[in-house]
C-alpha positions in Angstrom: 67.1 -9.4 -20.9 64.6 -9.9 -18.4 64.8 -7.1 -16.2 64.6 -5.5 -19.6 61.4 -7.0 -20.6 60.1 -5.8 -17.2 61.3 -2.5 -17.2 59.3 -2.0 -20.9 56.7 -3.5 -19.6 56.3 -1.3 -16.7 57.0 1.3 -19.1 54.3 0.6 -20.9 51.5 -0.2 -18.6 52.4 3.3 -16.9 52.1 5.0 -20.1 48.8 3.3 -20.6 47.7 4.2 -17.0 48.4 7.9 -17.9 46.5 7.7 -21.1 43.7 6.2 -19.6 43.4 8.7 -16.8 44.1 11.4 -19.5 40.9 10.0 -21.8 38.8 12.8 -20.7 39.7 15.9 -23.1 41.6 18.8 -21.6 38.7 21.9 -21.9 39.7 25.8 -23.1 37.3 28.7 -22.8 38.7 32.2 -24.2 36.0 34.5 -23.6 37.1 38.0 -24.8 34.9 41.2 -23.7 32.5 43.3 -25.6 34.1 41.8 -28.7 31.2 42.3 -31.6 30.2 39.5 -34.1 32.1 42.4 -36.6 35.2 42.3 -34.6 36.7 39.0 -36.8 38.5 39.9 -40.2 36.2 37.2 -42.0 33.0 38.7 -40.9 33.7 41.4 -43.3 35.8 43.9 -41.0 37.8 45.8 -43.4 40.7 46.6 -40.6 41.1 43.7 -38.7 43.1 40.8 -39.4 42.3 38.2 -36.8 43.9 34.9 -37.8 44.8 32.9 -35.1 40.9 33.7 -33.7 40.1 32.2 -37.0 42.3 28.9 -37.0 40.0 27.6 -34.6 37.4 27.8 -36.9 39.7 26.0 -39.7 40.5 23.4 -37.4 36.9 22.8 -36.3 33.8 24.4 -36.4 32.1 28.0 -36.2 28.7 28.6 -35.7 27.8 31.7 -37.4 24.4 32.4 -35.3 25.7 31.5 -31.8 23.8 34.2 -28.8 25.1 35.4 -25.4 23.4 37.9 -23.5 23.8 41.6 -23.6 25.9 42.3 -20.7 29.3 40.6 -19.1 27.6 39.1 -15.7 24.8 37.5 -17.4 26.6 36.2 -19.7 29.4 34.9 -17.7 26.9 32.9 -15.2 25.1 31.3 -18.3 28.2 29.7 -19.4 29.0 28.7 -16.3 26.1 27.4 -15.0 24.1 26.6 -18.5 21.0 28.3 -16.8 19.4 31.6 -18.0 21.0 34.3 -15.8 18.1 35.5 -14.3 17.8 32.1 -12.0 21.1 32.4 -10.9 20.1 36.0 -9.4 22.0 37.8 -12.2 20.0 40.7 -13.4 23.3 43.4 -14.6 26.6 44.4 -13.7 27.0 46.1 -11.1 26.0 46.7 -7.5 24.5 43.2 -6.3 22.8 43.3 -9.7 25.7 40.6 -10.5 26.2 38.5 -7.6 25.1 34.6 -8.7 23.8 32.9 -5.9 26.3 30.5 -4.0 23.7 28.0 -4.3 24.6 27.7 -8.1 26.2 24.5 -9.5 29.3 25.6 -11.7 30.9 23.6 -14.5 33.9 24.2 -12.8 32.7 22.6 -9.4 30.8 19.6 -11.7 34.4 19.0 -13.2 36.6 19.1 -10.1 34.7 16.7 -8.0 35.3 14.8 -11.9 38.7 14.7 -11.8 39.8 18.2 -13.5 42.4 20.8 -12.7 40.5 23.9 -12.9 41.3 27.6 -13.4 40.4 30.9 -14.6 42.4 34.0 -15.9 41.1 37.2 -16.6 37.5 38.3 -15.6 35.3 36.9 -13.1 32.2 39.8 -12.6 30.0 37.6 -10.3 31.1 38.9 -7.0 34.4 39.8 -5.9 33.6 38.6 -1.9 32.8 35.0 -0.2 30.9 33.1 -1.1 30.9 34.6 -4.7 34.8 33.9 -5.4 35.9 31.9 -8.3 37.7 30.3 -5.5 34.6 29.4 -3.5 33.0 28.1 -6.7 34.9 25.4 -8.1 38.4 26.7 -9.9 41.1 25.6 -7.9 43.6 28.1 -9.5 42.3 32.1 -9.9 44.2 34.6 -11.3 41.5 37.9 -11.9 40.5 41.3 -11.8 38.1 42.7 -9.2 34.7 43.9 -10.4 34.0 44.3 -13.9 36.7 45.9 -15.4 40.0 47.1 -14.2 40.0 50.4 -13.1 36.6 50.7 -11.7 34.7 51.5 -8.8 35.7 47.8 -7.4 39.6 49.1 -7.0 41.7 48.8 -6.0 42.3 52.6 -7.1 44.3 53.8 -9.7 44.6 50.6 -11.0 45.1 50.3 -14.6 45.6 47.7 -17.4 49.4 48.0 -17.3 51.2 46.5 -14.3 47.6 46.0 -12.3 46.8 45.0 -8.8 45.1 41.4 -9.2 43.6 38.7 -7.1 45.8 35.5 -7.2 43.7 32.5 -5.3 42.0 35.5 -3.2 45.2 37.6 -2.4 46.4 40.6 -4.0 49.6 41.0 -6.0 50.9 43.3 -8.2 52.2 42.4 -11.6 54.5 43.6 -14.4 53.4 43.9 -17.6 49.9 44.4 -20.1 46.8 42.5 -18.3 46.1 40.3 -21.4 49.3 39.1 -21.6 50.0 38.4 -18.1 46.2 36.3 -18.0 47.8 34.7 -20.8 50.9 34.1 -19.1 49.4 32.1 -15.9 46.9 30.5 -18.6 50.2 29.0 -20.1 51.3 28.0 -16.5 48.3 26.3 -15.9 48.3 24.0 -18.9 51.6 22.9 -18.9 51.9 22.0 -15.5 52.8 18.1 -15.5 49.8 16.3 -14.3 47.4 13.1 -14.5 44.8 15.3 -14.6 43.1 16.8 -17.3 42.1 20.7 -16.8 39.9 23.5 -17.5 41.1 26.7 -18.7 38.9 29.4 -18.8 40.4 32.5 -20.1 38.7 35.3 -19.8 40.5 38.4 -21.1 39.2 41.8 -20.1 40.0 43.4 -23.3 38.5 45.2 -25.7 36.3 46.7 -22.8 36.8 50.5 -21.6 38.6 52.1 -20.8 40.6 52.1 -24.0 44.4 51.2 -22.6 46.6 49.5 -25.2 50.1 49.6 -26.6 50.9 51.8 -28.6 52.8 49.6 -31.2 49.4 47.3 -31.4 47.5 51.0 -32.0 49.4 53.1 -33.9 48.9 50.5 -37.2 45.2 51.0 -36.8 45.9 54.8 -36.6 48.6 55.1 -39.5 45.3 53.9 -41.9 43.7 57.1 -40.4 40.9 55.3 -37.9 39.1 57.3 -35.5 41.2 56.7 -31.9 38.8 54.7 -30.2 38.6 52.3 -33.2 42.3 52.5 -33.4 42.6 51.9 -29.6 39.9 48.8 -29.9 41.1 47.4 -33.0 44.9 46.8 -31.3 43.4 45.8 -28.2 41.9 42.6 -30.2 44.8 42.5 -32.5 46.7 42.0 -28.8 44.0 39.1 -28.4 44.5 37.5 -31.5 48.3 37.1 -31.1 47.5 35.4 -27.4 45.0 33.4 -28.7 48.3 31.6 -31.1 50.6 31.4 -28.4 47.8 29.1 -26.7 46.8 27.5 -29.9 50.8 26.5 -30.0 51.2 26.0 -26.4 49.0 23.1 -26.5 50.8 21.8 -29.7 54.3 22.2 -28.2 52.6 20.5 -25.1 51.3 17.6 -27.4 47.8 17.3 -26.5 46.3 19.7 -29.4 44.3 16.4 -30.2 43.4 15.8 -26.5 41.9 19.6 -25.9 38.7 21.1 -26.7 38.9 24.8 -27.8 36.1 27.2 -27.3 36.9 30.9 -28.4 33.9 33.4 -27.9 32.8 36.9 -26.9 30.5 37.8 -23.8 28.6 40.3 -25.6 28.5 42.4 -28.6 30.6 45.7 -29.0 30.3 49.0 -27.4 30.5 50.4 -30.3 28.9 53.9 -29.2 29.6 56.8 -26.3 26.1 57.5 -26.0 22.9 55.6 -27.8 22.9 58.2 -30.4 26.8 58.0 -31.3 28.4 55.9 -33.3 32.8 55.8 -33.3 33.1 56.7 -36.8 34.2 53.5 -39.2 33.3 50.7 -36.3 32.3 47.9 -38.2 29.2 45.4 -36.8 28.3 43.5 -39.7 25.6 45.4 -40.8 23.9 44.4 -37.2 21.6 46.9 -35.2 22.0 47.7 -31.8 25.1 47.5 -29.5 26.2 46.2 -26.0 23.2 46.4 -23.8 20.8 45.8 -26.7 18.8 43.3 -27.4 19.2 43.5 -31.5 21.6 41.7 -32.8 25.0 43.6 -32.3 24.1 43.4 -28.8 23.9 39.4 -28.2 25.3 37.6 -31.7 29.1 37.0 -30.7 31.6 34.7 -32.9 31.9 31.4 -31.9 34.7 28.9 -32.7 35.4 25.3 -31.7 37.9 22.9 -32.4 38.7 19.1 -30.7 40.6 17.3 -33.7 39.7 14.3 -34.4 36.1 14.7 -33.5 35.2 18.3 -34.9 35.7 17.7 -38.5 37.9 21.4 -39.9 36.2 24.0 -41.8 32.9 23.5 -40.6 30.6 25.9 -40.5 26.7 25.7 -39.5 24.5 28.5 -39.4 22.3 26.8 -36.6 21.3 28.7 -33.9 23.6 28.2 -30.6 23.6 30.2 -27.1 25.8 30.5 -24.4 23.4 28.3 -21.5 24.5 24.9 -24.5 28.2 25.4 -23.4 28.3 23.7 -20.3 25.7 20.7 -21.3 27.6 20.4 -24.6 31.3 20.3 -22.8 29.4 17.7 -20.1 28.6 15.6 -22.7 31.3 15.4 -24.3 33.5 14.2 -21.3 30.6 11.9 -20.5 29.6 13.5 -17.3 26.3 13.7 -15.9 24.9 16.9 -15.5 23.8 17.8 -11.8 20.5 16.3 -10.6 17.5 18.5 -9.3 18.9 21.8 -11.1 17.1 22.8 -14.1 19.2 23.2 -17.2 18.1 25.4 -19.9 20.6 24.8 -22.2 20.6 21.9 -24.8 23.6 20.0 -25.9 25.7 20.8 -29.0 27.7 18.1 -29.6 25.1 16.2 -32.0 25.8 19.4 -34.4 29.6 19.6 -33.6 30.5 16.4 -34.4 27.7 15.0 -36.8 25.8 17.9 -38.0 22.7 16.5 -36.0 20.7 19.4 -35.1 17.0 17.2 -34.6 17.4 18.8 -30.4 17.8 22.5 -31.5 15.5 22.6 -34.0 12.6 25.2 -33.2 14.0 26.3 -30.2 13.3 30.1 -28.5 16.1 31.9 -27.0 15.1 34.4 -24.2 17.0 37.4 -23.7 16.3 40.4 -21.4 18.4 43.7 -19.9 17.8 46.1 -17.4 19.4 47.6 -14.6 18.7 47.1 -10.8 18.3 44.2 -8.7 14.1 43.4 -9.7 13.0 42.5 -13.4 10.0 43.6 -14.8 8.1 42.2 -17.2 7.9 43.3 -21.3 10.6 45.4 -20.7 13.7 45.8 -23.1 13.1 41.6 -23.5 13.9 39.6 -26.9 12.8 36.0 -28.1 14.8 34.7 -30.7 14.4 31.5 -33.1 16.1 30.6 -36.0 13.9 32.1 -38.2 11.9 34.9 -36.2 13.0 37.2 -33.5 9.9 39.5 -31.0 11.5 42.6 -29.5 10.6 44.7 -27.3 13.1 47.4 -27.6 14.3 50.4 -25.3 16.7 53.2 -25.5 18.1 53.4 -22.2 18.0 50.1 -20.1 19.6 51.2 -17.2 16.7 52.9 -16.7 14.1 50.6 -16.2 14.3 50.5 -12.6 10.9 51.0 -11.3 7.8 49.1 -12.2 6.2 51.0 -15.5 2.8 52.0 -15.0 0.2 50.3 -17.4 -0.5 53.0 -19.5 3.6 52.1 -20.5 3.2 48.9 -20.7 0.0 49.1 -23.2 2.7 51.1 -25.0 5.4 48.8 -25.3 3.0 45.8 -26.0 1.3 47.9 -28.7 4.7 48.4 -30.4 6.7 45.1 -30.2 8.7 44.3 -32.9 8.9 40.9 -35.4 11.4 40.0 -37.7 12.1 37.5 -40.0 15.9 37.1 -39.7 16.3 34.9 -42.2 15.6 37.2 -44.4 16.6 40.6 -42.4 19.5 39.3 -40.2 20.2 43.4 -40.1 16.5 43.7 -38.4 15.0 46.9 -40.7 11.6 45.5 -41.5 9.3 45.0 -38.9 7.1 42.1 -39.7 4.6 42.6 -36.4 1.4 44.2 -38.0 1.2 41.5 -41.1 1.5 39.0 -38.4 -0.2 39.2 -35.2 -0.7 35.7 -34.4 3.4 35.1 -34.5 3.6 37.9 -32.1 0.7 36.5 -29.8 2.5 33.1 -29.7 6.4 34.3 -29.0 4.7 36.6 -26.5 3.0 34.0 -24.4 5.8 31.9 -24.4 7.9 34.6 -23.1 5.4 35.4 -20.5 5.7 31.8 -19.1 9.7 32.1 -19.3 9.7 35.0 -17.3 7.5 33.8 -14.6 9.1 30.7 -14.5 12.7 32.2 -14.4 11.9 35.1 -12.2 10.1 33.1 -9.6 12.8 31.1 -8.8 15.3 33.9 -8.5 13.0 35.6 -6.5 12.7 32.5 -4.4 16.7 32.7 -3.2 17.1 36.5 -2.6 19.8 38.6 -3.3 23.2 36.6 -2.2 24.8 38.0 0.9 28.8 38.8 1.3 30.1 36.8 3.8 32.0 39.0 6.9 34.7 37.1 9.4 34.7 33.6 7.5 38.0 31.7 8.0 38.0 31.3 4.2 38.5 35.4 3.7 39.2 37.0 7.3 39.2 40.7 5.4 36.8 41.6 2.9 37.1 44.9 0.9 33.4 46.5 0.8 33.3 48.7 -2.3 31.0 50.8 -4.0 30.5 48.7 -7.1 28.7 45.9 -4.7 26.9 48.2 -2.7 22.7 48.1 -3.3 19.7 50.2 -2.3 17.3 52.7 -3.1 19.9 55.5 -3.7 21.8 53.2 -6.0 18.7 52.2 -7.9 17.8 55.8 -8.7 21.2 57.0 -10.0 20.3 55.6 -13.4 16.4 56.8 -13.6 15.6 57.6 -16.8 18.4 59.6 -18.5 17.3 62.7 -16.4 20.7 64.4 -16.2 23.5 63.8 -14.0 26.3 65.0 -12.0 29.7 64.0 -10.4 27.4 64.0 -7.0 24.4 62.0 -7.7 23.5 59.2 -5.5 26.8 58.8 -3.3 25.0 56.2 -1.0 24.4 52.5 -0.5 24.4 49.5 1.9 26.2 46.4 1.9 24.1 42.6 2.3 25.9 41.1 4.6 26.0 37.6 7.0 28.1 37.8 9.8 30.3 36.0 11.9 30.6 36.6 15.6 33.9 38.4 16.1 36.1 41.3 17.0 36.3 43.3 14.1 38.6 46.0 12.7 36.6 47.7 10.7 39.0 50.9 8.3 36.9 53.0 5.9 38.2 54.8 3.3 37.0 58.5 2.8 36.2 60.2 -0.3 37.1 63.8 -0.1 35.7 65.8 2.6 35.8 69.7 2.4 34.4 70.3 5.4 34.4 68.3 9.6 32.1 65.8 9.4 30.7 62.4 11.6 31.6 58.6 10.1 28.5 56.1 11.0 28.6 52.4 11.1 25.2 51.0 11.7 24.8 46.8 11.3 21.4 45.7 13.5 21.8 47.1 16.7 25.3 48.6 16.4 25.8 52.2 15.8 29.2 53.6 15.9 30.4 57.2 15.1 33.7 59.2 14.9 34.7 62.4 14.4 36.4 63.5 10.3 38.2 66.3 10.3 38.3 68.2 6.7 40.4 66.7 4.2 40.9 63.0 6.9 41.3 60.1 4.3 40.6 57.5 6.8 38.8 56.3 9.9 39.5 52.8 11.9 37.3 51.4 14.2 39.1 48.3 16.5 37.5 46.3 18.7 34.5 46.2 17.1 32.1 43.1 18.4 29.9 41.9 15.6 27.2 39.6 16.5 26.4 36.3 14.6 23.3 37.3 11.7 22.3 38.9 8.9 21.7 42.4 8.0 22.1 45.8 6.0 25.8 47.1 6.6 25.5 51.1 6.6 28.8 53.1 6.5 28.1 57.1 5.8 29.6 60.3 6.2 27.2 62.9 7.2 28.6 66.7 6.8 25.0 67.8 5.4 22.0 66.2 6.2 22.2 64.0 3.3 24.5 61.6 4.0 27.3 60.0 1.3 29.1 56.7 1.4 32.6 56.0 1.9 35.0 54.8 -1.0 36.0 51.3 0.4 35.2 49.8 4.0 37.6 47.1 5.1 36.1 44.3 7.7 38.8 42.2 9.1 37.9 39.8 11.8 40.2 39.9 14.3 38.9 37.3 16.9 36.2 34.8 16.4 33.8 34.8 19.0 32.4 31.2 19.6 
């Protein structure tokens, strides 16, 4: 009887030692991609069903009015780092317009070094190279997708969203199957791992971004009710998120620790909703919001937004308060009761108040900056929003890849002359522009833009465009690929909507930091019609080889790279205008000391 006794009571005391260390709440992020505030069945969609989405909301909370920004990176390193993107050196998407500075404090980084098991699954879009891995910045377990999308001009190529090439923890894998499904897959992995730890999920599906690759059985519903094929195509793609969003939802329930997890289900931006700016898929529904992805109206930056924790988050809540995606990490800090980190502004203000007690005294009056453009350098009044909960300033463009050069005055007297106000309260579908009746409103947003962009800018200017990292131990070979690649050539390929072809613009550099070493270096040709020369230039290294017509490859071995910093060039010249390789491997062979 009293070995019994003792054997209970260790029993006991270890289950107690588990629940203690298991206090902190387990955290999920599902962050889908270019999935509209319209894109939910109880927003009004007349096509969608999206049910499981919606549970969340029945078994918490969803906030009706909650903002992200209008493209994947920037939103991405908001969430992450609860700082307005353009401090963390995140202007866009692509071509070292995405890469967050290393310097950067994570949520994932805060909540290892609390404790946390941490991992993402899906898309990262914040540099695919060291020291810009989700690996180098605080998840311990990675399972994505190069660049911003698979099948893009981050590779590898040919690689599509059925059975895709991924990165697992930094290596690349093939895998079997649909990509939102396998993310879900290692997502499942993750959390039911047995552990004394509590972890952080973040799963960040690719879907429904382009290109348009589906099922068929998830497409052909949407198509039997006569949709136009892209909706059709888009409409299964989420339908295939909604069912992956239950098996989680009843992963954590079979697991037992539904009560012990906070769920956060949102989108990164709103819905590409058009091929061009002046073309609409036929029967896409956005809630009667104007604009798209890349806009700064509403259909560009309004995303749903659900949350559950049970037994905190009372169910079917809904608040109409005005949330954005810099509150998410503070909020999910403060509700583990962890600091956040000292001498790093936050911008983003807790949620939990209004979560859990409908206090909403620290959001009240608050201004929401938005602003998109393409290229590595903002500029000021351009294709910028400021957003309260009653009034929204706008200062709209048509085509904000283009802004890529400083505007002259004479178009910036324009665009200050015709700034927009609305009172979206009234006119959440922003028709009526309020400006003219009331001048001093616009003077006042104005200003405090002005000061947010100076103060924002400044400091991003202040670090400099992060560097990829060449002959670290932590990733020997690194893959240099057009979609990271910067310069003037790169700049100018979007300029102003002039027109385009297949050839425009074939030309960048890489920012690099370099180890000393012996280097391999392989590069990858495009197709070459004629005999050409191959160039590698880094400092005071030039090398050059021979390319026959039609070569697909050139290796240089041997090759000694100096400790420093620099623009890595790698160009074909068959004309006198030199184009750029496809890819440009860099493995360090030998590390010089």
């Amino acid at each position: 009887m009293k070995h019994f006794l003792i054997s209970i009571t260790i029993l006991f005391f270890s289950s107690l030692g588990y629940a203690q260390i298991q206090s902190k709440p387990n955290i999920i992020i599902m962050m889908t991609d270019d999935q509209g505030y319209g894109d939910i069945g109880a927003h009004g969609n007349p096509y969608l069903k999206t049910p499981q989405i919606e549970s969340i909301g029945t078994q918490g909370l969803e906030m009706t009015h909650f903002f992200s920004y209008p493209n994947c990176s920037a939103s991405r390193a908001s969430l992450l780092t609860g700082r307005y993107p353009y401090r963390t050196g995140v202007t866009a998407v692509t071509q070292v317009d995405h890469f967050m500075n290393t310097s950067e404090v994570t949520i994932a980084e805060i909540l290892s070094d609390n404790g946390y098991r941490t991992g993402i699954f899906g898309k990262w879009h914040l540099g695919d190279n060291t020291p810009m891995r989700p690996i180098d910045q605080g998840f311990q377990e990675t399972l994505v997708h190069r660049g911003g999308g698979i099948g893009q001009a981050a590779g590898p190529a040919g690689n599509t969203y059925f059975n895709p090439i991924l990165e697992h923890n930094g290596t690349s894998k093939k895998y079997e199957g649909y990509c939102d499904d396998i993310f879900t897959e290692a997502t499942l992995d993750f959390i039911s791992l047995k552990s004394d730890k509590p972890f952080f999920a973040y799963l960040a599906t690719n879907l429904p971004h382009f290109p348009l690759q589906v099922p068929n059985s998830r497409a052909e519903p949407y198509r039997q009710i006569g949709l136009h094929e892209d909706n059709a195509l888009t409409y299964g793609m989420i339908d295939n998120i909604d069912y992956n969003v239950g098996r989680v939802l009843n992963k954590l329930k079979e697991l037992g620790i539904e009560n012990n997890t906070i769920v956060v289900f949102l989108s990164d931006n709103g819905p590409r909703h058009r091929r061009t700016k002046n073309d609409s898929y036929p029967g896409r529904w956005v809630a009667n919001l104007r604009g798209t992805k890349t806009s700064v109206y509403d259909a560009g930056i309004r995303v749903p937004f659900y949350v559950q924790w049970p037994g905190k988050i009372d169910p079917k809540k809904q608040t109409s308060q005005m949330g954005a995606i810099i509150d998410l990490m503070p909020t999910l800090l403060d509700a583990i009761n962890v600091d956040k980190p000292k001498g790093i502004h936050i911008d983003g203000k807790s949620l939990l108040p209004l979560w859990i007690k409908g206090d909403s005294d620290n959001i009240e009056n608050r201004d929401f900056f938005v602003q998109m453009h393409y290229g590595p350098t903002p500029f000021k009044y351009m294709h910028f929003a400021v957003r309260t909960s009653k009034y929204k300033l706008v200062s709209p463009h048509d085509f904000p890849h283009g802004i890529v050069h400083q505007p002259t005055d004479f178009t910036l007297n324009h665009v200050l002359k015709n700034l927009e106000l609305y009172n979206v309260e009234n006119d959440p579908s922003e028709r009526i522009n309020i400006a003219k009746e009331n001048p001093e409103i616009v003077e006042a947003m104005l200003e405090r833009y002005e000061i947010w962009f100076d103060e924002v800018s400044e400091e991003r200017d202040s670090k400099g465009i992060q560097r990829i990292h060449l002959g670290t131990k932590k990733q020997p070979k690194v893959n240099l690929s057009r979609f990271d690649w910067g310069g003037p050539r790169v700049i100018s390929r979007f300029d102003y909507g002039g027109p385009r072809v297949v050839e425009d613009n074939q030309l960048g550099f890489w920012r690099v930091k370099t180890e000393a070493g012996s280097y391999k270096i392989t590069i990858h040709l495009p197709e070459i019609n004629t005999d050409a020369i191959t160039h590698v230039r880094y400092n005071d290294l030039h090398l050059k080889a021979p390319v026959k017509k039609s070569q697909n490859q050139v290796v240089f071995e041997n090759v000694i790279l100096p400790k420093g910093k620099g623009n890595f060039h790698v160009f074909i010249r068959n004309k006198r205008l030199p184009i750029g390789p496809l890819f440009v491997d860099v493995k360090r062979v030998l590390l010089i000391n």
